[in-house]
Phi, psi and omega in degrees: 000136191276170173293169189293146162271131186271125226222004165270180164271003173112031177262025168196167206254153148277187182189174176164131191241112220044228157261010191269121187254141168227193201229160152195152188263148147341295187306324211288305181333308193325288193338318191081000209262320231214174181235098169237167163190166174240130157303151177230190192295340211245153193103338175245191192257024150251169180237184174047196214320326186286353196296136354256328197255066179258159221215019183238120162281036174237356200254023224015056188267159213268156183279311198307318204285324189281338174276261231305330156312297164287329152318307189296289171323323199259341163303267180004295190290326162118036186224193171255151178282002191249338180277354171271112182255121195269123150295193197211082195252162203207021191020068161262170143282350180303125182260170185203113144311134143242171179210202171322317185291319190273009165303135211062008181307140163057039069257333156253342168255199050060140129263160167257035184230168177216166166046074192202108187266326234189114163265145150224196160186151170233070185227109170309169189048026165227154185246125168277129172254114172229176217218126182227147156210039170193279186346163192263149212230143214197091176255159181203128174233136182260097219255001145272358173228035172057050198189134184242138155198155207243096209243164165257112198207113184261200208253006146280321151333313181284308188303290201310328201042067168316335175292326205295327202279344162341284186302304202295271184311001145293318184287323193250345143276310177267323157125029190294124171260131176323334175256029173261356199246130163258162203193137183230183180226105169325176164281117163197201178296154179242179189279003168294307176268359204247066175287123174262174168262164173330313187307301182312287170317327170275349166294300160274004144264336175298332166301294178305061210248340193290144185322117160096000189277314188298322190293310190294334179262345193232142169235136178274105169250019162110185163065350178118002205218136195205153192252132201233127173256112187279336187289314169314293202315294194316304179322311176282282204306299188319337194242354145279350150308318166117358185293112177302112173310342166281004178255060192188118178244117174257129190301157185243359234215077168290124189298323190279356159277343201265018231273005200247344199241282165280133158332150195215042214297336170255035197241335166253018177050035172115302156340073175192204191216181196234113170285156191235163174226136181215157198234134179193149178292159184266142173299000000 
């Protein structure tokens, strides 16, 4: 079977394992330090709105078809499904060190945390898990002091500047300096597809304020209505952040034109599963 056509220019890679097709960014590779990946639709045992590779026990796809999903995903990663730690996102910035100990959290365990968009660690043998199906997916490797992290970021994550908040609790746990971090920006909505209200659009420009900023993320279509590039904005955090823009690899691959490929929460009004991105350190 050929891979899905890949409808970006090549700021990700496709792959496929068996039928299972997954993303990896170039850059994150380069590093040598890590295992990632983003999911894409294909490949796993659920069905009908789910199909095939959702990857959320909430949205009411049956669990026996969602463990098996993530087996297939944890086969890939070269890991265990007791080795993967799930946020609990609430399109908050809250962030959580996790290690070893918090493995299988939010699949085979419990988790004992709530409202936690953004993980990090710097302990090999566990993978951080995060949950997407528009939204922006944020990855970060520090590649001098060994430490990863994992963000969720919708567009109050983005206002909110979630990378900045990243670096910074990246900088304060690990003594991480911003130009040590390669960082990429996920698959999610492009600003072609992503119309906000007025309320939304007056939020980044009161943030975005440096000359020429509002204009690059927002287009004004009249009524009341604007078009907001979730890819850009990360793109401005991150390197306002401190992040070297030849170190911020930006996704080409919108979900909601992609809705065939990728989850879609507006392309399917809801009607879906959840794709993951997930990160983890090399022993």
């Amino acid at each position: 079977m050929e891979l899905y056509r890949y409808p970006g220019n090549g700021q990700m890679k496709q792959n496929r394992v068996g039928e299972l097709e997954y993303l990896t960014f170039p850059l994150l590779d380069k590093t040598g330090m890590v295992r990632h990946l983003f999911s894409t639709r294909l490949g796993g045992v659920s069905e009908g709105i789910f199909a095939s590779m959702n990857l959320s026990y909430t949205r009411g796809d049956r669990k026996e078809a969602v463990d098996e999903n993530y087996r297939r995903i944890a086969a890939v990663l070269g890991c265990s499904v007791e080795d993967i730690v799930c946020s609990d996102q609430t399109h908050t910035t809250n962030l959580k060190v996790v290690g070893r100990g918090d493995g299988g959290k939010g699949i085979t365990r419990r988790r004992d945390y709530h409202d936690v968009d953004g993980l990090l660690t710097d302990e090999p043998g566990i993978v951080l898990a995060t949950f997407y199906a528009d939204c922006v997916p944020l990855y970060f490797v520090d590649t001098k002091h060994r430490a990863i992290a994992l963000a969720h970021s919708g567009w109050r994550g983005t206002v909110a500047r979630m990378g900045q908040c990243v670096v910074e609790k990246m900088r304060e746990s690990y003594g991480t300096d911003p130009e040590d971090i390669v960082a990429a920006v996920g698959p999610s909505i492009c600003q072609e597809c992503y119309e906000v209200s007025e309320d939304v659009a007056e939020a980044f420009y009161k943030e975005f304020r440096k000359e020429g900023q509002g204009q690059e993320i927002l287009l004004a279509k009249g009524g009341g209505k604007y078009q907001l590039d979730l890819w850009r904005a990360n793109e401005i955090v991150l390197a306002e952040a401190g992040v070297l823009p030849s170190r911020i690899q930006v996704t080409d691959l919108c979900t909601c034109h992609n809705s065939a490929y990728l989850f879609s929460h507006r392309a399917s009004h809801g009607r879906r599963g959840n794709l993951g991105a997930f990160l983890g350190l090399l022993e």
